[in-house]
C-alpha positions in Angstrom: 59.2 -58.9 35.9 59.8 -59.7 32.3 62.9 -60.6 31.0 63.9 -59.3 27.8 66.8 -60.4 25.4 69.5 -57.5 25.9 69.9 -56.8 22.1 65.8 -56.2 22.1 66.2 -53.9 25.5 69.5 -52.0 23.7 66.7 -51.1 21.0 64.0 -49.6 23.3 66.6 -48.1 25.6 67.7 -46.6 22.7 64.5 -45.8 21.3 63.3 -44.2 24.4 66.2 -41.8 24.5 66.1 -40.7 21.2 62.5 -40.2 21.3 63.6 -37.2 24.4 66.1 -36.0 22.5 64.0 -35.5 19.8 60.6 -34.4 21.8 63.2 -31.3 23.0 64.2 -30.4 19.5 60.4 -30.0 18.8 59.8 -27.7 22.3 62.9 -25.3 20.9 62.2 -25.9 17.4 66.0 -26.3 16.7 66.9 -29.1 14.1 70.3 -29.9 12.1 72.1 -33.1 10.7 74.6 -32.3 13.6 72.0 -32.4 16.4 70.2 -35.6 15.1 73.7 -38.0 14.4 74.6 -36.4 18.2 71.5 -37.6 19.4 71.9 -40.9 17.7 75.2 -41.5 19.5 74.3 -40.5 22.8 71.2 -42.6 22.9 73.3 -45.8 22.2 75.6 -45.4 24.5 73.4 -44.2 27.4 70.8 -47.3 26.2 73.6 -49.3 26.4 74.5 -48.2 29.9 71.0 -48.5 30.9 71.3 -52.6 30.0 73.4 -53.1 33.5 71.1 -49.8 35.8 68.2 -50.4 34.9 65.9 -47.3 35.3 68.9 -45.4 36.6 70.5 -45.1 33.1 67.9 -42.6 32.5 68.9 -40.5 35.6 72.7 -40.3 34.3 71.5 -39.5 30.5 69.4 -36.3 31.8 72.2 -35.3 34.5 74.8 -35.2 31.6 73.4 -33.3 29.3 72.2 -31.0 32.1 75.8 -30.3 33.3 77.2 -30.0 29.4 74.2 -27.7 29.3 75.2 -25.7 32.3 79.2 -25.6 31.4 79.2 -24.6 27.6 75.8 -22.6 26.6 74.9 -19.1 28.2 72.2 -18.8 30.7 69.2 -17.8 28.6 69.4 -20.5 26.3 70.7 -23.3 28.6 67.6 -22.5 31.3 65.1 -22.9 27.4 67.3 -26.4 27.1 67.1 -27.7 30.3 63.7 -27.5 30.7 62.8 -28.2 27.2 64.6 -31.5 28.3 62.9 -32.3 31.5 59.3 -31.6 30.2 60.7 -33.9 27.2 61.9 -36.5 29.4 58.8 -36.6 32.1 56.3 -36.9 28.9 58.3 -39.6 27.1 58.8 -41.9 30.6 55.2 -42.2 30.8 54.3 -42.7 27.3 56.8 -45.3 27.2 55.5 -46.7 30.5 51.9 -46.3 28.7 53.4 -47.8 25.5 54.3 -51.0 27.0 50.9 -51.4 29.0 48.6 -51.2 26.3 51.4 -53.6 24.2 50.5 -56.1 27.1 46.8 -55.6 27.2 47.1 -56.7 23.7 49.3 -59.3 23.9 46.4 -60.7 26.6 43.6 -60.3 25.0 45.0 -61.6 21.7 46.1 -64.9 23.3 43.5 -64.8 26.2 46.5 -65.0 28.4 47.5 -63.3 31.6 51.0 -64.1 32.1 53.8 -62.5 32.0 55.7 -65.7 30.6 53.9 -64.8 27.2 55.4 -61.9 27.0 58.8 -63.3 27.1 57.7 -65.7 24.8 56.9 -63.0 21.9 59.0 -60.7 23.3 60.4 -60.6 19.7 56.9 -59.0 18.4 56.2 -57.5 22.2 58.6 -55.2 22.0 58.4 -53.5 18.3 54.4 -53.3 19.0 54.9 -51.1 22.3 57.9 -49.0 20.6 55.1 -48.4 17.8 52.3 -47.5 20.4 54.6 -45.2 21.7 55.2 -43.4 18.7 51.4 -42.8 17.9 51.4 -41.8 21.8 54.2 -39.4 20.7 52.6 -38.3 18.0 49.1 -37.5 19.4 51.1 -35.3 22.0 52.5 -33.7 19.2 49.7 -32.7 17.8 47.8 -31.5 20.7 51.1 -29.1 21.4 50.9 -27.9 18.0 47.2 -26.9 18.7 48.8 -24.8 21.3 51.6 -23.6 19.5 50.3 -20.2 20.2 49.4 -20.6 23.7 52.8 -22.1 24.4 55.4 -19.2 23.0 53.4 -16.8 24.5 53.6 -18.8 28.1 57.6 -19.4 27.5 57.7 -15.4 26.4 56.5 -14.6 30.1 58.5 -17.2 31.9 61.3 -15.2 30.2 60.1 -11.8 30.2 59.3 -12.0 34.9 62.3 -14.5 35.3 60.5 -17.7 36.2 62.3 -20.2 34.6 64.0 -21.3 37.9 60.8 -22.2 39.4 59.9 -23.8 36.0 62.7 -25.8 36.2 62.7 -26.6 39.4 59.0 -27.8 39.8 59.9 -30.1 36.2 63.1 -31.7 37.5 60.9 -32.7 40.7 58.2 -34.3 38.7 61.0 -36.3 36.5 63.0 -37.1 40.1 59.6 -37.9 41.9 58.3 -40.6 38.5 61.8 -41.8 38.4 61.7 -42.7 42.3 58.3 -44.3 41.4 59.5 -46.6 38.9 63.2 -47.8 40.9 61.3 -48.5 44.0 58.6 -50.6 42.2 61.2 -52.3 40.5 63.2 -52.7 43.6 60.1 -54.2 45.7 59.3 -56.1 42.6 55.8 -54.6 42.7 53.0 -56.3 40.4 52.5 -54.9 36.8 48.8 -54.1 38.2 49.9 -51.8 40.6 52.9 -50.3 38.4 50.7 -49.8 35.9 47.8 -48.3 38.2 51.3 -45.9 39.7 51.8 -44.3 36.5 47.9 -44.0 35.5 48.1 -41.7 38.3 51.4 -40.0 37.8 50.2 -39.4 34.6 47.1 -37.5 35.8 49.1 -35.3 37.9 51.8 -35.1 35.7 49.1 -33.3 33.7 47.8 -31.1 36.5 51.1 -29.7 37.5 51.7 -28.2 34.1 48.6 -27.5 33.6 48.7 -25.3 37.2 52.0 -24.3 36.4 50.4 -22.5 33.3 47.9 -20.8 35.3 50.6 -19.7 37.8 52.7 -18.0 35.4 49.7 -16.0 33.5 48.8 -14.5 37.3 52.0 -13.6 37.7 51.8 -11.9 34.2 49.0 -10.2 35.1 50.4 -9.2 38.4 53.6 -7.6 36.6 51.5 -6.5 33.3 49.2 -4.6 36.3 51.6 -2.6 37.8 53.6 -1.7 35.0 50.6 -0.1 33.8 50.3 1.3 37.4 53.9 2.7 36.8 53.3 3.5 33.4 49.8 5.3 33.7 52.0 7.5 36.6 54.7 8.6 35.2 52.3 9.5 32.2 50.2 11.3 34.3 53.5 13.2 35.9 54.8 14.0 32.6 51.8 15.8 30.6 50.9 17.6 33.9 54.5 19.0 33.6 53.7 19.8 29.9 50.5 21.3 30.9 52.2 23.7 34.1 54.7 25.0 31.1 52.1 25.4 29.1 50.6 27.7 31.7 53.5 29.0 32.7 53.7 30.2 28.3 50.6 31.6 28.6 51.8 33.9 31.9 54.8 34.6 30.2 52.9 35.8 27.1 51.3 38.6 28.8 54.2 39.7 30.8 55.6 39.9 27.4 53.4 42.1 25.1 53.0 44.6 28.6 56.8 44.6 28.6 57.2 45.1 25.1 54.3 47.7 24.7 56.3 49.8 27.9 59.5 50.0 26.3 58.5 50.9 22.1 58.5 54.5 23.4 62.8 54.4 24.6 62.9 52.4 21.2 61.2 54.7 19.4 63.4 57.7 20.5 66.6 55.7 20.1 69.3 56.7 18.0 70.2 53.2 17.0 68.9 51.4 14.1 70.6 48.0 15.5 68.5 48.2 18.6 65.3 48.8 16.4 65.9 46.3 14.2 66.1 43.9 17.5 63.1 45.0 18.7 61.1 44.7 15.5 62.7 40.7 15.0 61.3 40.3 18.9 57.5 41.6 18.2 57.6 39.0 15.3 58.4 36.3 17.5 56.0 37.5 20.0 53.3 37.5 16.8 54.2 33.8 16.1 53.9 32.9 19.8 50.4 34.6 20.3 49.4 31.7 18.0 49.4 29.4 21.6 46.5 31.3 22.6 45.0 32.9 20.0 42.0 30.8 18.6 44.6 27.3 18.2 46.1 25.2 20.7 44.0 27.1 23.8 41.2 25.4 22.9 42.4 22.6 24.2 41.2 23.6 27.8 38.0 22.7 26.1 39.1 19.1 26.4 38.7 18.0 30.2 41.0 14.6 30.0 44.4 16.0 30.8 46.0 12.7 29.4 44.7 13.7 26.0 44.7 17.5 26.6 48.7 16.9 27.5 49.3 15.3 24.5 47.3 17.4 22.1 49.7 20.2 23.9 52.9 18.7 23.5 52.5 17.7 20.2 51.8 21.4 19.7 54.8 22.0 20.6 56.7 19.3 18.7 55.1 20.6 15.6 56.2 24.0 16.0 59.9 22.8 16.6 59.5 21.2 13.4 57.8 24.5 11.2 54.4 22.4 11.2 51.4 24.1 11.0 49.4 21.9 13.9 45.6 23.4 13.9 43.1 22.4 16.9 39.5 22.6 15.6 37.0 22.3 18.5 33.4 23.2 18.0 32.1 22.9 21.8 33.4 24.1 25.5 33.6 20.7 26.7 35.0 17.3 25.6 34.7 14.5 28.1 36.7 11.1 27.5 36.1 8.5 30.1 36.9 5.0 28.4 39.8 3.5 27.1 41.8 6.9 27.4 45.3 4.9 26.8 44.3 3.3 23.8 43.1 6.3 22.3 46.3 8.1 23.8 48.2 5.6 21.8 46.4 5.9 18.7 46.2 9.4 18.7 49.8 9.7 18.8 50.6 7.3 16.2 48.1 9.2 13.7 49.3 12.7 14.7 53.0 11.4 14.4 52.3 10.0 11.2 50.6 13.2 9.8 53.5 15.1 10.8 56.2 12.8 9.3 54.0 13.0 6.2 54.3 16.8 5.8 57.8 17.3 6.8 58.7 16.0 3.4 56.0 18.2 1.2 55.5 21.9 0.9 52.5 21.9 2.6 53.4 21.5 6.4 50.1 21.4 7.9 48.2 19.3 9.8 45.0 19.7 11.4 43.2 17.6 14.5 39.0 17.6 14.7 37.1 16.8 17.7 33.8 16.1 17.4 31.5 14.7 20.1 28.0 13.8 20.8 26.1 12.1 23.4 27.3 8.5 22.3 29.9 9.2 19.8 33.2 10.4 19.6 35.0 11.3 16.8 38.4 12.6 16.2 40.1 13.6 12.4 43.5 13.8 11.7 43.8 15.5 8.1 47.2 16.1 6.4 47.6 17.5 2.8 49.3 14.7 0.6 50.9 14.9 -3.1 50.7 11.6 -4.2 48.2 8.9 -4.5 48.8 6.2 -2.1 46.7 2.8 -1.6 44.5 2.8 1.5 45.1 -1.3 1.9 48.7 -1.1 2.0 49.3 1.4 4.7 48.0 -0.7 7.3 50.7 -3.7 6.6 53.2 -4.1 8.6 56.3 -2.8 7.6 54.8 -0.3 5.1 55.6 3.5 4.8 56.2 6.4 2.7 59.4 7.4 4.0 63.2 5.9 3.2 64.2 4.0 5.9 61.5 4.3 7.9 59.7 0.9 10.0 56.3 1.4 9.1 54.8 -0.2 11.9 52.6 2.7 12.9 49.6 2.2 11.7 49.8 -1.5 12.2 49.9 -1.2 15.2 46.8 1.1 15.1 44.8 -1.4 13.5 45.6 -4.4 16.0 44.5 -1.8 18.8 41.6 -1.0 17.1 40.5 -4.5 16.2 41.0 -5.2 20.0 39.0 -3.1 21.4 34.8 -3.4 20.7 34.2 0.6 21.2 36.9 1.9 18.8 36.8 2.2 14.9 39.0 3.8 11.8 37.5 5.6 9.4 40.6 6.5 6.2 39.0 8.3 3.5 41.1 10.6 0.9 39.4 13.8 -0.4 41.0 16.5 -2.3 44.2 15.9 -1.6 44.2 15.4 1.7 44.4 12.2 4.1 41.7 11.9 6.5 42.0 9.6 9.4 39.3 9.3 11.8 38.7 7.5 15.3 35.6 6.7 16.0 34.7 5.8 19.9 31.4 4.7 20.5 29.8 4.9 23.8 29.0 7.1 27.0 31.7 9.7 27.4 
């Protein structure tokens, strides 16, 4: 046991604390003049405190501002403070421990000494040189987080998104419980500095290993939830465009019990004294003239296309255009299309280029908008071309935010590029020639 002058402890008390307070800050990235003169105050009272407790002080410092936590912020961002504090407090208690031990080692091998008694001797000098060790130790964890940074939102993002802070918390308040048992009980059974120090060269280790399996358990239970929300996703998908593709059908049927209906009543029309009722009839026959266009050499071909994901969606955005006056053209050259990879993606992508081309158009004369499918043995490609009236930059349309239209996002076709850029089998090919916009998908590989 070293004994240190209680003006010298009420400094590394205090820096110890602050040094927490400050470590959380950094995990929640939240910094003011009002935080740092709180945390100033705080960690001279609690070091003060921790002159008559010991290493107890630090068990009443983290239970406060735990239960201020708990009774005045909300629940999302108390559960980001609290164990933004603990992970704080767990790293800091053993780089302070670590701080001190390598001050020592120093202080030995300088004065080829192994005493404790020298320590107290310089305990003027012993104590600044540790609190300055610490801080590089600080600082080198600081660095190595910020190397992370990434890696680290993402992980807190999926703590938050499948509710797993609980479990985050708890398994972090028993690693800062479980060191601070440690260090009471070897100060208790006045256990030698050898041993302490071996103790927390351990605790250290693991300390490491729990977060570090604590990462992996969270990403398998992202995986787990990302897996069947697809699951979910990819079904109710599936249940949808088979629904567009039965009404579809169920169009087609109605088509010909239409034009037979039609064709058996223009004789009573015919010989019908009212102009009203022939007038009615002739505004019905060129609705049913428009409507022939669902299976007349257009969006039938689609049956060519044997994916119903992307046959759906080639329908219903038939459909869509024609609630909007677009023109919509399906241009298919063979009787078959087969798409076996990445099918969502290119579902995805599909739709964003389609949507675009008709959001385009609404504004211009020119509402029409045509879809190309050409395949190969190895090679797929599929053109979306819409008509355009002004010049626009080919760079720009891909950034984020970008667009055409008046209070529009523009994050379409950003989007389209990160899919594209993370996938290796899909490419974009955006060319402009007279007049028109040309957007091409490219897959490459067995269909």
């Amino acid at each position: 046991m070293v004994y240190i002058d209680w003006q010298l402890e009420w400094i590394a008390n205090f820096f110890m604390l602050f040094a927490i307070l400050q470590l959380k800050h950094y995990f929640i990235r939240k910094f003011s003049l009002r935080f740092f003169l709180a945390d100033i105050a705080l960690a001279l009272v609690f070091g003060y405190i921790g002159l008559f407790f010991d290493e107890l002080f630090v068990l009443f410092f983290i239970g406060a501002i735990l239960i201020f936590n708990w009774c005045v912020k909300k629940y999302r961002a108390n559960m980001q403070n609290s164990i933004s504090l603990i992970m704080a407090a767990n790293i800091e208690l053993v780089l302070f421990s670590l701080g001190t031990y390598s001050a020592r080692i120093l202080f030995f091998i300088a004065y080829n000494q192994w005493r404790l008694t020298l320590l107290e001797t310089y305990q003027e000098y012993f104590i600044p040189i540790s609190l300055v060790i610490n801080l590089l130790y600080l600082l080198i964890v600081i660095l190595v987080f910020e190397h992370f940074r990434y890696q680290t939102i993402k992980l807190w993002l999926q703590i938050e998104k499948y509710h797993l802070g609980k479990r985050v918390l708890v398994l972090s308040l028993g690693i800062f419980i479980s060191f601070m048992v440690i260090m009471i009980i070897s100060d208790l059974q006045s256990v030698t500095a050898t041993i302490q120090a071996s103790l927390i060269l351990i605790f250290s280790i693991l300390l490491i290993f729990a977060y570090y399996q604590l990462t992996v358990f969270v990403h398998a239970i992202a995986i787990q939830n990302e897996a069947r929300e697809k699951l979910t996703y990819n079904k109710q998908l599936n249940e949808y465009l088979t629904s567009v593709q039965q009404q579809y059908t169920e169009l087609r049927k109605f088509k010909h019990d239409f034009q037979n209906i039609m064709l058996a009543i223009k004789p009573i029309i015919d010989q019908s004294d009212s102009q009203e009722l022939k007038d009615y009839y002739r505004d019905i026959t060129k609705e049913k003239s428009e409507m022939s266009l669902v299976s007349r050499g257009n969006i039938s071909q689609a049956q060519a296309i044997d994916n119903d994901l992307i046959r759906g969606l080639i329908i219903q955005k038939f459909f869509i255009a024609k609630s909007r006056q677009i023109d919509f053209h399906l241009e298919l050259s063979q009787e078959h299309y087969q798409f076996k990879n990445e099918v969502l993606i290119i579902i995805r992508i599909l739709g964003i280029l389609i949507d675009n081309a008709f959001e385009y158009v609404e504004e211009i004369a020119d509402k029409e908008v045509t879809c190309a499918i050409t395949q190969t043995e190895n090679t797929t490609e599929i053109t979306i071309d819409n008509p355009l009236n002004e010049n626009i930059n080919l760079k720009d349309i891909f950034q984020s935010g970008y667009s055409t239209k008046k209070n529009h996002s523009g994050f379409g076709l950003a989007n389209v590029r990160k899919l594209i850029n993370e996938s290796d089998n899909l490419y974009l090919e955006t060319k402009t020639i007279h007049g028109h916009l040309m957007m091409t998908l490219i897959i490459v590989g067995g269909n």
